[in-house]
Residue, then its C-alpha position, 0 to 999 in steps of 0.5 A: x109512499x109505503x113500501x108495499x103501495x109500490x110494489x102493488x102499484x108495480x103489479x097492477x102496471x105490470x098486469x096492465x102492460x101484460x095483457x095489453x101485449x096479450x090482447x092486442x096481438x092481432x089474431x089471423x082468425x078474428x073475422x071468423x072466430x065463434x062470438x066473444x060472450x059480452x061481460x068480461x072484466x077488464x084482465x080477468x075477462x070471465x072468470x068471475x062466471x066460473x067462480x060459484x062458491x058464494x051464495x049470490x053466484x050461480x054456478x059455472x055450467x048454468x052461467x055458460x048457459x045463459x051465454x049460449x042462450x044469447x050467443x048461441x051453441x058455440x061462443x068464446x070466452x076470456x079467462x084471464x089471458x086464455x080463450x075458451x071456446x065454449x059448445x053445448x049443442x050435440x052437433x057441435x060435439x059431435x064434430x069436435x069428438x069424431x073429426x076433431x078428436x085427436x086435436x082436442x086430446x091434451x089438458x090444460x096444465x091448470x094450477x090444482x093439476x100441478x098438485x092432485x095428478x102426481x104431475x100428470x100421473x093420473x089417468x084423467x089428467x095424463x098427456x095422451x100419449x103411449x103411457x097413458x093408452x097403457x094405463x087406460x088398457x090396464x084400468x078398462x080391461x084389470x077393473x072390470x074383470x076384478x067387478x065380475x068377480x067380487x059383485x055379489x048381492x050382498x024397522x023405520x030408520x032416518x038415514x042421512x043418505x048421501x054420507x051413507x050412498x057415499x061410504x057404500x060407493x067408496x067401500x065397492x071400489x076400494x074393496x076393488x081397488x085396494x082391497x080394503x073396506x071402510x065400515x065401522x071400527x079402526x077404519x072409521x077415521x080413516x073413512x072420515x079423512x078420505x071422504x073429507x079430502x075428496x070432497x076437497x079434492x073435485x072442489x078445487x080440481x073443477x074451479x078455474x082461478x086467478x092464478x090460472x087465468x093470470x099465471x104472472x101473478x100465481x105467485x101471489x096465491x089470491x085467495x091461498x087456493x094454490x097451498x089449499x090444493x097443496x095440502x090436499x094433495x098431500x094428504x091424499x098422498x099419505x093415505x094412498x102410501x098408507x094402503x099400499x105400504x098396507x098391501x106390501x106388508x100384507x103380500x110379504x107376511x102372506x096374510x093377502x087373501x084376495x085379488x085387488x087391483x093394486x096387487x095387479x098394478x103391481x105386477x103389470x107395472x113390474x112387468x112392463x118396464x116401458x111405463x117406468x120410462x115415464x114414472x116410477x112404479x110408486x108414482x104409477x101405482x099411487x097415481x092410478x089408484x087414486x084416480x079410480x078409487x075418487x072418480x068411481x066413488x064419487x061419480x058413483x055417489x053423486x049419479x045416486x044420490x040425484x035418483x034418490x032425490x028425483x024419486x022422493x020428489x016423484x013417487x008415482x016414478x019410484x012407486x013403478x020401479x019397485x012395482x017393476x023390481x017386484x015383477x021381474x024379480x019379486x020379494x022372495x030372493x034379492x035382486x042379482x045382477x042378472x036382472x039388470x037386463x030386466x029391468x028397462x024402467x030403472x035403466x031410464x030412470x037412471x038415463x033420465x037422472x044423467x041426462x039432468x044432472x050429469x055426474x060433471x057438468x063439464x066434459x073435461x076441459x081441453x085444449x086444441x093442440x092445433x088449428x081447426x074449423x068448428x061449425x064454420x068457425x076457426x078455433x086456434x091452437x091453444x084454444x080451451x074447450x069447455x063442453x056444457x053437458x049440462x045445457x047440452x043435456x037440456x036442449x028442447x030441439x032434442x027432448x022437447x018442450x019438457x026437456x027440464x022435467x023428469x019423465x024416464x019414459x022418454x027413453x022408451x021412445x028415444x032409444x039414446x045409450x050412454x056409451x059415447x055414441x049418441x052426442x045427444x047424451x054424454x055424461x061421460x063425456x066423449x071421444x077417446x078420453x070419455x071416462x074409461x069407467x063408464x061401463x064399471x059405473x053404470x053397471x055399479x049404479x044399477x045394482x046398487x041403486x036397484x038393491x035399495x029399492x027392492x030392499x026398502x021403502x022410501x020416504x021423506x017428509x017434504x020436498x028434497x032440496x035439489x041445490x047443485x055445488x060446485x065442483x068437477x063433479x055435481x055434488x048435491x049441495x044439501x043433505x038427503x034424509x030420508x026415511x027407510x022401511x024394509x020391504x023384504x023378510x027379514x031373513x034376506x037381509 
């Protein structure tokens, strides 16, 4: 017998006899835990349902939908030697973030946070705890204050608008952020990398894989997806001490023009010598940088790019927003940000947009930190919380029989706010980790989305494919063309 038909032969008793003591540990709450999903694979149990990346796959979020379809709002799932329990009714959410929320507040150690979170650095991924309160006053309070002060209103032509809505996003934030901009020149290749590492970087950080659902064979790295993740992480991490070894040599020649929050980072970490309790200031700084300049551009992106696409595919909506923008602001000056409180329509469109395809379709996944009671069910320590926003987002109970189509002026009768308060519509997730960016982001969104409407007409030649990929984020899986015609003199742009 060959050599490696033994060792695999090994592995494969070795698994077996793992999660036989695994699974045949009787557990104190089996006569009223929430409904186990039927389908799970001998060991693997359902990862397969949260793969996604081939063709004949259907996506996590909907895959999860089907089973709540069968089994209910909450129902349980096996990854591997894991159980999730899984919720998609707003009640249900309601109480895991309200009375629940503090049991709900750690993460998971997944493989790709090992590698993508500076070990936990990162705002997202950070344990709860005195660092990361510190880190969330810094970025909620620092970044907002630098939008206020940097927001400005700044012939026929086919554009590729997710690449160009992308570098927009990612130009608002990093000039934010690192002080930096991304247009034309030097900078094109560095745009480039950035944008195909993040890419990279919200595939592998929302896929749950072999290795975490099977952690005695991670060594095996089935599927080269633990040195995938590796090297991203790596790459990001040049990039980011590029800017900011950047920033140090601007700030020391005296060449540093303007505020950036980095330049705050710097000094508040400096100035708080409690959070180097934790990291070192590099590791802060790079950490929380990253996290902003990623989920910023991206969510900002991606919100955008499903308006556009749900506008070309409904030109009797699109063509009431830009008769709204005419209006209320008119065609004689551009749109400022002042006007946003005047415009209810785009506001609904943009609800309406998150409502169908939230920026994530899942609201982080957790980990309860101790025993509790969801809707009648037991739910044990070390349980995984998976959130399906995107069933959640579709219940008819709530949005009617017409809960799959898009109809903005639902919301001038349903007064529902994204802000974490109304569980019926959550993009941003909910409770004490719900997205510390949310309000950066919604205001990011409505000014830049209504600059382009006031700005140009447009249009495409056929029906917009409107294919989901997977990912942390929902990325539209196909390009957006789209033909631009300026609407305003030419002496406003």
């Amino acid at each position: 017998m060959e050599l490696s038909s033994v060792i695999y032969g090994a592995i494969a008793l070795l698994s077996l006899f793992y999660c036989y003591l695994h699974f045949s540990k009787p557990k104190k709450s089996s006569l009223n835990a929430p409904p186990e999903a039927g389908g799970a694979r001998f060991i693997t149990g359902h990862l397969h349902l949260m793969d996604g990346r081939s063709a004949s796959d259907k996506l996590p979020h909907i895959n999860l939908g089907l089973l709540a379809d069968q089994h209910g709002p909450i129902f349980t799932i096996r990854l591997g030697v894991h159980r999730a329990v899984v919720v998609s009714s707003w009640e249900l959410a309601k109480e895991i973030f309200t009375t629940h929320d503090t049991a709900v507040m750690a993460r998971p150690r997944l493989i790709a946070d090992d590698y993508l979170s500076y070990d936990g650095a990162s705002l997202g991924f950070s344990p709860y705890g005195p660092y990361w309160r510190e880190i969330r006053k810094l970025v909620t309070t620092e970044l907002y204050k630098l939008w206020e002060e940097k927001k400005d209103g700044s012939g026929r032509v086919l554009v590729d608008m997710k690449q160009w809505l992308g570098n927009l996003s990612l130009n608002l934030v990093s000039r934010m952020v690192v002080g930096k901009r991304f247009y034309g020149g030097d900078d094109s290749e560095t745009t480039k990398r950035w944008r195909g590492v993040m890419r990279e970087f919200f595939q592998l950080i929302g896929q749950f894989i072999p290795g975490d659902g099977l952690p005695f064979l991670r060594w095996l790295d089935l599927g080269g997806f633990e040195k995938r993740t590796r090297d991203t992480a790596y790459e990001l991490d040049k990039i980011i001490a590029m800017w900011l070894a950047e920033y140090r040599k601007r700030e020391y020649s005296g060449d540093d023009k303007e505020q950036c929050f980095m330049a705050l980072m710097l000094s508040l970490v400096q100035a708080n010598p409690t959070l180097q309790l934790h990291y070192d200031a590099d590791t802060i700084i790079k950490a929380t940088c990253q996290v902003l300049i990623s989920a910023a551009s991206d969510t900002t992106t991606v919100i955008l790019i499903w308006v556009i696409s749900l506008l070309l595919n409904n030109a009797d909506v699109l063509k009431k927003v830009q008769e709204e923008l005419d209006e209320q602001v008119g065609r004689e000056r551009r749109v400022e940000e002042s006007d946003i409180s005047n415009l209810p329509y785009l506001q609904a469109v943009v609800k309406e947009t998150m409502r169908l395809y939230p920026p994530a379709p899942f609201a982080g996944v957790r980990a309860f930190s101790e025993d509790c009671t969801v809707g009648g069910y037991h739910i044990q320590k070390g349980t995984f919380l998976i959130v399906n926003l995107w069933k959640l987002h579709r219940d008819p109970r709530v949005w009617s029989d017409d809960a799959l189509e898009f109809k903005p002026q639902r919301f001038f009768d349903k007064k529902v706010e994204v802000k974490g308060q109304d569980f019926e519509l959550m993009p941003f997730g909910g409770g004490r980790r719900m997205c510390p960016g949310s309000n950066l982001g919604m205001h990011m969104v409505h000014f830049v989305l209504a600059n382009i409407l006031q700005a140009f007409d447009i249009t495409t030649g056929s029906t917009v494919d409107m294919t989901e990929s997977v990912g942390l984020t929902n990325m539209k899986a196909t390009p957006l063309d789209a033909i631009l015609t300026p609407r305003l003199s030419p002496t406003l742009y």
